[in-house]
N, C-alpha and C positions, 0 to 999 in steps of 0.2 A: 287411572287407566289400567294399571297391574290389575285391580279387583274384576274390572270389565273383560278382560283377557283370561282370566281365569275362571269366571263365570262361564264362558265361550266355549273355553277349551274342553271344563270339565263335564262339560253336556255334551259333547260332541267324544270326549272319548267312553263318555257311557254309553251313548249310543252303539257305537263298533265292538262293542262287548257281547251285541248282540249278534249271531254267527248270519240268523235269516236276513240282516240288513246289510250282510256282503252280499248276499245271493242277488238282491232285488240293488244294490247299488250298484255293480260291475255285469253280472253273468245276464240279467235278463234286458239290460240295452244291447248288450252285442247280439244277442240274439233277434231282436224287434229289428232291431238295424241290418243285418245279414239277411235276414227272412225277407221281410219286406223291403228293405232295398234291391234284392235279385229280383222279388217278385213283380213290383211295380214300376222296373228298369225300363228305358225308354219309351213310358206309355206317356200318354198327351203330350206334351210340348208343341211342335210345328205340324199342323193338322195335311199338310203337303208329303208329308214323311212318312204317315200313314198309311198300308197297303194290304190291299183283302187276298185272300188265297183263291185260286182257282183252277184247278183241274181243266186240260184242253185233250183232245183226242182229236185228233188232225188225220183223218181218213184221206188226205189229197195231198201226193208229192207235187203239185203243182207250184210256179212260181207265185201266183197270186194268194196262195195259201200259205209260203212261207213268207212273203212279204207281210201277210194279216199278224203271222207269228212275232214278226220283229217289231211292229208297233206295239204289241200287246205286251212283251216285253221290256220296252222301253216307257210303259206306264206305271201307277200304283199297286203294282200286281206281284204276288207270290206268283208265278205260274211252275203246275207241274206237269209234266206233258207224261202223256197216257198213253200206250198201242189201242186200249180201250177200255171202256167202264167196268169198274169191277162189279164183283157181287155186293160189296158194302160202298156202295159211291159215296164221293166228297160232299162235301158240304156245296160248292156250287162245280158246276163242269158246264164246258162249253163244248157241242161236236160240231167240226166243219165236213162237212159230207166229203164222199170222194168227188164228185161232179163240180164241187164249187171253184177251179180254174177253169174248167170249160165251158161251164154255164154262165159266167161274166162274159168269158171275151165271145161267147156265141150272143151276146144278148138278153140270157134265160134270168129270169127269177131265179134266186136260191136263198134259202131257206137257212140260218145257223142256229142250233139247236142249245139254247141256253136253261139248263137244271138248276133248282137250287131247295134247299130243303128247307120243310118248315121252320126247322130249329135256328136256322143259322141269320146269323144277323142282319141285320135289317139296314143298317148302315154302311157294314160293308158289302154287301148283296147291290147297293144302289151302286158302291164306287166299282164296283167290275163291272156291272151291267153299263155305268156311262161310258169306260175306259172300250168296251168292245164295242161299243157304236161309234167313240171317235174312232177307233183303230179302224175300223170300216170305211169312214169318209174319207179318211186318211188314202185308204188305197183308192175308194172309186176315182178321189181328184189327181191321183196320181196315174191311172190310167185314164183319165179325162186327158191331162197334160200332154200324156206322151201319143195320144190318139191325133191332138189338133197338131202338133210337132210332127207327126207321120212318123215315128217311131215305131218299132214293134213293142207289145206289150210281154215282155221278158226279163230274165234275171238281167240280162246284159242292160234293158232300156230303164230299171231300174236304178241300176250304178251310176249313170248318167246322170240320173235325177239328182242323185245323193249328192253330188259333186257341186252340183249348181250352189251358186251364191244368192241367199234367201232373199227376196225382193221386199216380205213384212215379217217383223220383227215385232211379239208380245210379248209385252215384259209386264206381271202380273206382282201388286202389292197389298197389303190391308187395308181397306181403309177404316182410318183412324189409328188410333195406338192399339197395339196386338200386343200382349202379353202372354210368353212362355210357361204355362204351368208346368213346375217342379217336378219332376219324375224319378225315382232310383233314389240313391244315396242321398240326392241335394236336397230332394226332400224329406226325406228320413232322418237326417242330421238336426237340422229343425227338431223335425216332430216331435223326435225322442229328446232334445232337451226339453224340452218345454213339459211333454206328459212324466217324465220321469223325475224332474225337480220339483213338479208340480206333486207326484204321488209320496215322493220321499219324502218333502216338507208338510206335506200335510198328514200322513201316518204318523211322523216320527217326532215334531214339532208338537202336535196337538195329545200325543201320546206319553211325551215326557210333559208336558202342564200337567196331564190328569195323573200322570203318576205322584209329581210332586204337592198338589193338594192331597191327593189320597195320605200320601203318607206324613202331609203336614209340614213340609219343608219350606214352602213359603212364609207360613206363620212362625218358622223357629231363622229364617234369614234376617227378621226383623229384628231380634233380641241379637243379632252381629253385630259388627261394625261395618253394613252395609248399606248404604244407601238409595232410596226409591231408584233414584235412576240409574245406579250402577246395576242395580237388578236388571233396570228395562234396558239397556243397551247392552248390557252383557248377554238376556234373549234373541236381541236381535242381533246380537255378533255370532251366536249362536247358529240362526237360520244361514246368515250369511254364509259362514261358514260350511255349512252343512250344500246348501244349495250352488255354490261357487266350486265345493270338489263335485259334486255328479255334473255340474254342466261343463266344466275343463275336463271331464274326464270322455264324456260324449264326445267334445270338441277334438281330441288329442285323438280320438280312436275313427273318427274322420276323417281326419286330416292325413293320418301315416299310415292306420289301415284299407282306406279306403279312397284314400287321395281326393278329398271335399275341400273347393276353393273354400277361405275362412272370411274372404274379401278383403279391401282395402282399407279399411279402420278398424285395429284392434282396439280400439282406444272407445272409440261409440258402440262395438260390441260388448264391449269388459259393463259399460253404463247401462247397455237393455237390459244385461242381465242381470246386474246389482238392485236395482229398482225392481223390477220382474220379480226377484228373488225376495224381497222383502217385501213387495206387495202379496206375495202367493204367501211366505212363511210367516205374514203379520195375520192372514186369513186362521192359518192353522194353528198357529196359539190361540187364537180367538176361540176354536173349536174345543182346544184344552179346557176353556171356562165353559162353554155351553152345553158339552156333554159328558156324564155324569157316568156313565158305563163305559168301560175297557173293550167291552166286544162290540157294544155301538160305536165307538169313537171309531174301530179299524173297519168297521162298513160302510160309514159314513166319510170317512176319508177317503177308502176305495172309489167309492161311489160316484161322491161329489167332483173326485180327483180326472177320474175316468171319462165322468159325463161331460166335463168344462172342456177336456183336452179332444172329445170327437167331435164337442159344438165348435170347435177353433178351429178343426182341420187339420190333427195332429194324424190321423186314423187312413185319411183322403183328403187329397186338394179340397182346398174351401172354393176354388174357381167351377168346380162341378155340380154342387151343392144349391141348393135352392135357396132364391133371394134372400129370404129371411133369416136363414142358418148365417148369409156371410154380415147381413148390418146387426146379430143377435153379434156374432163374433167378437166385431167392432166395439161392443161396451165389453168383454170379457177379457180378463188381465195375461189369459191365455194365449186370446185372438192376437192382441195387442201386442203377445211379445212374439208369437209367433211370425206377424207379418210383417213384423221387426226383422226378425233375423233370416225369413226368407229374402226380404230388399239387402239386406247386408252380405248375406254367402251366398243366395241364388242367384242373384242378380248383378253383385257388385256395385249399389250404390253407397251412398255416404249418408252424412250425418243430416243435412237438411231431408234426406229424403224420409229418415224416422225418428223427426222430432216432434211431430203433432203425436206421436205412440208414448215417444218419453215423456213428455206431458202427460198424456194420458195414467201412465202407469207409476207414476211419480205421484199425482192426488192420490192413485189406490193405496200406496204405500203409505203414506201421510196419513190418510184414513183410517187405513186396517192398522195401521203405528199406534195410532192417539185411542184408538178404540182397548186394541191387545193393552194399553197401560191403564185404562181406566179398569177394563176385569181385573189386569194385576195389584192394583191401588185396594180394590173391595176383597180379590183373593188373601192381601196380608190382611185384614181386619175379621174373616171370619175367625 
């Protein structure tokens, strides 16, 4: 067990000798995580929450015009209220003419004048345009009401209105199961352990194999008093280790930097990520045997490391993503750990909820294990 601990240790402090692997183990998660968690801060989650911007220019101190105002305010709506349209107009603007109190209670047609520009979205262009046609009906029934009551149609006949105890009562829910996609931090917590343990063990893992063939170190560990498998498990104490400080370190700078639930089982977190981590770092020894160049091995790590962590959803929710990205996901050890630890800190479930994932990622590790020691086995005999 000493030998296996020393194997570990001694790869892991060669490693931090090197200065650029502080850079990329500390400075450039906080950065991904800072950036992109301000950046992609409460976007999707509850699609009710959502609200489009729109410019009004309200030509009519009439009551009927401000009664239209406080509907439309009390919708999905940014509203910014205007004296009038600029030279560079908004992206959508709505104008209610001067005549549109008069024109309703005289009977007249009127006309509200809704802009919107090519450029601007097309989704939220729909949620203002719906929100100002119910804010419309909203009033006509409200001046229906207070016509058949013999009311006067006025500020005063609207307070009345307000006051009244609602006779129907819509109460609106999903149907089916509706799931919260991860937005800001919660999601970014995630992401970055997963792409950052991912990039580290496979630069650094597959970087130290091809160092130590190059320089023949596996063939002179055999002439020790070391044995096959204190070799193999002292590598894979190695990754552990290596992979276990950048994703506690993620973890920690979530948690106190940034105040990210860590959920309710550390104990089946501490497991995604032991498996996780020796599935990803049994891949990148594997790498150390299969390629043969020092400047390929760091493109090829980058690469592969980069490409696995955007197919998982490290980059963007995998809920956005087209069909096949999220069941491609579902077989990648990335996907796998990732929607692990989205159910475990975004969500707050438990251990039945990511155990079909630790199975999953438990064979990778097994696999990429049995594999990493059969190159090791052929690397002492060359």
């Amino acid at each position: 067990m000493n030998v296996i601990w020393l194997i570990g240790r001694q790869s892991l402090q060669f490693l931090f000798k090197d200065r650029t692997s502080l850079i990329w183990f500390l400075l450039v998660p906080i950065m991904y995580i800072f950036v992109f968690g301000n950046a992609f801060r409460n976007q999707g989650g509850d699609p009710s929450r959502w609200k489009a911007d729109l410019a009004v220019v309200n030509h009519d101190p009439g009551p009927l015009a401000q009664r239209l105002l406080s509907y439309l305010k009390s919708d999905n709506l940014h509203i910014d209220s205007l004296a009038q349209v600029p030279e560079d107009p908004p992206l959508r603007t709505l104008t209610i003419p001067d005549s549109f109190s008069a024109a309703l209670l005289a009977g007249k047609q009127v006309t509200l004048e809704f802009n919107e520009q090519s450029s601007a979205d097309a989704e939220a262009g729909m949620t203002a345009k719906i929100a100002v046609q119910k804010s419309y009906y909203r009033l006509l029934a409200d001046m229906t009401q207070l016509r058949l009551s013999g009311r006067k149609i006025n500020a005063s006949g609207f307070q009345k209105l307000d006051r009244r105890i609602p006779c129907l009562t819509v109460r609106t829910e999903y149907a089916g199961r509706h799931t919260t996609i991860p937005s800001g931090f919660n999601q970014q917590i995630p992401a970055q352990i997963v792409q950052f343990t991912t990039l580290m063990l496979f630069i650094y893992a597959g970087s130290a194999m091809l160092d130590e063939r190059k320089r023949g170190l596996l063939r002179r560990i055999k002439t020790a008093p070391v044995s096959f498998w204190q070799l193999f498990f002292g590598k894979l104490l190695f990754i552990l280790l290596l992979g276990l400080a950048q994703s506690t370190l993620i973890l920690l700078i979530g948690r106190f930097a940034f105040g990210v639930y860590l959920g309710s089982s550390i104990i089946t977190l501490v497991c995604v990520l032991v498996v996780f981590i020796l599935a990803i770092g049994s891949i990148g020894l594997c790498l150390g045997f299969l390629i043969q160049n020092p400047e390929k091995m760091l493109g090829a790590s980058i690469g592969t490391g980069l490409l696995m962590a955007a197919l998982s959803g490290c980059w963007w929710p995998i809920e956005i993503t087209p069909l096949w990205m999220q069941k491609l996901a579902s077989f990648l050890p990335t996907g796998m750990a990732l929607k692990s630890l989205h159910l475990l800190i975004s969500f707050g479930r438990g251990f039945p909820a990511v155990l079909p994932y630790l199975i999953g990622l438990t064979a990778m590790a097994s696999i990429f294990s049995l594999l990493f020691g059969r190159l090791l086995a052929k690397g002492q005999e060359i």
